[in-house]
N, C-alpha and C positions, 0 to 999 in steps of 0.2 A: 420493672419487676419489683414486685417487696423487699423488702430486704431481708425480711422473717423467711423468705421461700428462694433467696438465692442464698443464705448459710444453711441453708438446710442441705440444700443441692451441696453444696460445699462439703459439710460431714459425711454426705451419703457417698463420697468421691468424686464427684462430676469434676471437670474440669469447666473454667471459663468458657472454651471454643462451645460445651456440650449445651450450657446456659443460652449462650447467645445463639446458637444454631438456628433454633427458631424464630429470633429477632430477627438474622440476616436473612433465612428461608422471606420472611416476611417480607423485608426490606426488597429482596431478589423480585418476586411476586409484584410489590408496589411499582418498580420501576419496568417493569414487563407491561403492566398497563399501561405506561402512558409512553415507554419510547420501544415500542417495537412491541409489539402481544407475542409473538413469535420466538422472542429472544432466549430460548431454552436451548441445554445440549439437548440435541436430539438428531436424528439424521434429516440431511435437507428437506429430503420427498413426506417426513413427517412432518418437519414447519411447515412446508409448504400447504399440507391437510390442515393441521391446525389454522392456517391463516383463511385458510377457505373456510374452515367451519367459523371463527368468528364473522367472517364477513357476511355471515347469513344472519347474524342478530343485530336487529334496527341500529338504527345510530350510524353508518356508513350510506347515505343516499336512501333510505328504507323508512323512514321516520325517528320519532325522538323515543331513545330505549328506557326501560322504566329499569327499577332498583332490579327488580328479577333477572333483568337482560345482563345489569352488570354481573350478579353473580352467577350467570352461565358464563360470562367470560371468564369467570375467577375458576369455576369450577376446573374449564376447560384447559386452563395454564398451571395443574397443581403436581402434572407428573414431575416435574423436575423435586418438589417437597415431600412427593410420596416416596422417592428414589434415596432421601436422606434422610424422614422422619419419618418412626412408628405411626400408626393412627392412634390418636389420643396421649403419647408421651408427655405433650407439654401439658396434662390437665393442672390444671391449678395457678398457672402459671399468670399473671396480668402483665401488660407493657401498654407502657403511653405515648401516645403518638400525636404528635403537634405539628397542624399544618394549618393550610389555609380551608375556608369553607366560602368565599365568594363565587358569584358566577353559576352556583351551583356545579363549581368544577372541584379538583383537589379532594380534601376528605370526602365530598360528599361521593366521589366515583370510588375512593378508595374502600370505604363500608361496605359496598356490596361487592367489588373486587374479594375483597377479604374474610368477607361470611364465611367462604365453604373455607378457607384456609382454617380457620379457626375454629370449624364446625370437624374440620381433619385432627387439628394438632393438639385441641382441648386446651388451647391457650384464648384467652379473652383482651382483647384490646379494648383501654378509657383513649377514649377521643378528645383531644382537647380543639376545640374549633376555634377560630380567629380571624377575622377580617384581616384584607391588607394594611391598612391602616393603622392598623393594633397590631400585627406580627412584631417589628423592631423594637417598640417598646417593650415589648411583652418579653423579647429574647433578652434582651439587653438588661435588663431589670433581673430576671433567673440569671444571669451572669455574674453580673456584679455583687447580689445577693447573698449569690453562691444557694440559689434555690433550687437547683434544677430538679425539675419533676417530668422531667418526659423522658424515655427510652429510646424514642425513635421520633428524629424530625424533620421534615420537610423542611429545605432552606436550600435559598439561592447561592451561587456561587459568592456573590459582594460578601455572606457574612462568612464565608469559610475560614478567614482571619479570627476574627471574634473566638470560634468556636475551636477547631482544633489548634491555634495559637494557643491556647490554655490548657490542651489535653485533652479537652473532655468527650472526647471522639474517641474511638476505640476501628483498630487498624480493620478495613476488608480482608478475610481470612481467601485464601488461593481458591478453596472449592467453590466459593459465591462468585468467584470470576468466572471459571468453569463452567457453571451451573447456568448461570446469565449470558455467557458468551461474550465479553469484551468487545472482543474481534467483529462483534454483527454492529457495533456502532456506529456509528457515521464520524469521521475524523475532526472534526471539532470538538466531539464530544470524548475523545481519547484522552487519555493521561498527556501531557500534564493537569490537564482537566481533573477538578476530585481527587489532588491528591496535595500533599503536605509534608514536605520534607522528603519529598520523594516519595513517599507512602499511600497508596490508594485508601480512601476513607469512606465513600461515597458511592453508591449506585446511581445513576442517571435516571429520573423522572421522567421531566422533559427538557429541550432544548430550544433557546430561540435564537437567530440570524439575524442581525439589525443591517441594513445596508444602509451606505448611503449613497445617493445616484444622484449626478448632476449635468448638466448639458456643458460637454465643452465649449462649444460658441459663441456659447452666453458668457461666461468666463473670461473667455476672450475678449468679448466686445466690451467688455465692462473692465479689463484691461487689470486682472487677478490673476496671479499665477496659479497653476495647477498642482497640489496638495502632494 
């Protein structure tokens, strides 16, 4: 956000939580697309509608969905933002969000994810896009700089050090847990996961499971102990 358009908010009385609302709305919304489209309060037999009506737009075994298809999913995940924000409240408002753009996955799903949120809450998102390769530079330099120019950022857990080690994270407020459902995660992904000093920071995106599989017998034969 500006800084000329968060003092302003500040004279006119808002509080911080009233500022950021929107950001986490958003934030809540981003991490709904990509671990659980479902993950709203709502009662079960609604998820469960909801998870049926995405799974009728391509991209699940149906073909490959175009930017329209993401934001009928976006549209379709907005009751939890309509339950906490005016339509149009945030007009004026910008936030930048820094993630990845490889793959054609990451920002480029989250654009159309976020059209109707934005098209709801009169808040305008700058995209800053980045290859892998260029992420860690790229954070690590706004760090050190003390540049930081984005509001909202995609990042893996490795740099969670980096970033709220320093502060520059600002805590998950209780409704955004609510709102998202904690509890619909899958246990890997639970606190201590996303959190810092004890403090949850972070919405979950996605998640990934590395195993590692080996054949005991082989182990054996080759006369290694078992790990």
């Amino acid at each position: 956000m500006k800084v000329s358009l968060y003092n302003q908010f500040m004279r006119a009385g808002a509080t911080r939580r009233d500022v950021l609302k929107g950001a986490a709305s958003m934030a809540a919304i981003a991490a709904a697309s990509g671990a659980g489209l479902g993950a709203l309060t709502r009662p079960a037999s609604a998820a469960s509608e909801l998870r049926a009506q995405i799974l009728q737009i391509p991209g699940v075994g149906k073909g490959q969905p175009t930017d329209a298809d993401f934001q009928q999913v976006g549209e379709l995940c907005l009751e939890a933002t309509k339950a906490n924000v005016k339509e149009g409240e945030f007009a004026g408002v910008e936030l930048s969000f820094m993630g990845l753009n490889n793959q054609n996955l990451h920002n480029v799903l989250f654009r159309g994810f976020l059209k109707p949120w934005e098209a709801y809450t009169g808040a305008k998102i700058n995209w800053i896009d980045l290859a892998q390769a260029d992420y860690n530079p790229r954070l690590q330099q706004a760090i050190a700089t003390n540049t930081i120019d984005f509001d909202i950022v995609e990042m893996g857990a490795p740099f969670e050090g980096d970033v709220c080690g320093k502060g520059l994270t600002s805590e998950m407020p209780d409704w955004v847990k609510k709102q998202i459902d904690m509890d619909d995660l899958v246990a890997y992904l639970k606190p201590p996961v996303g959190t810092w000093d004890g403090k949850q920071y972070r919405v979950t995106v996605d998640g990934d499971a590395h195993n590692f599989n080996y054949r005991t017998d082989v182990f054996a034969d080759a006369g290694l102990a078992e790990a």
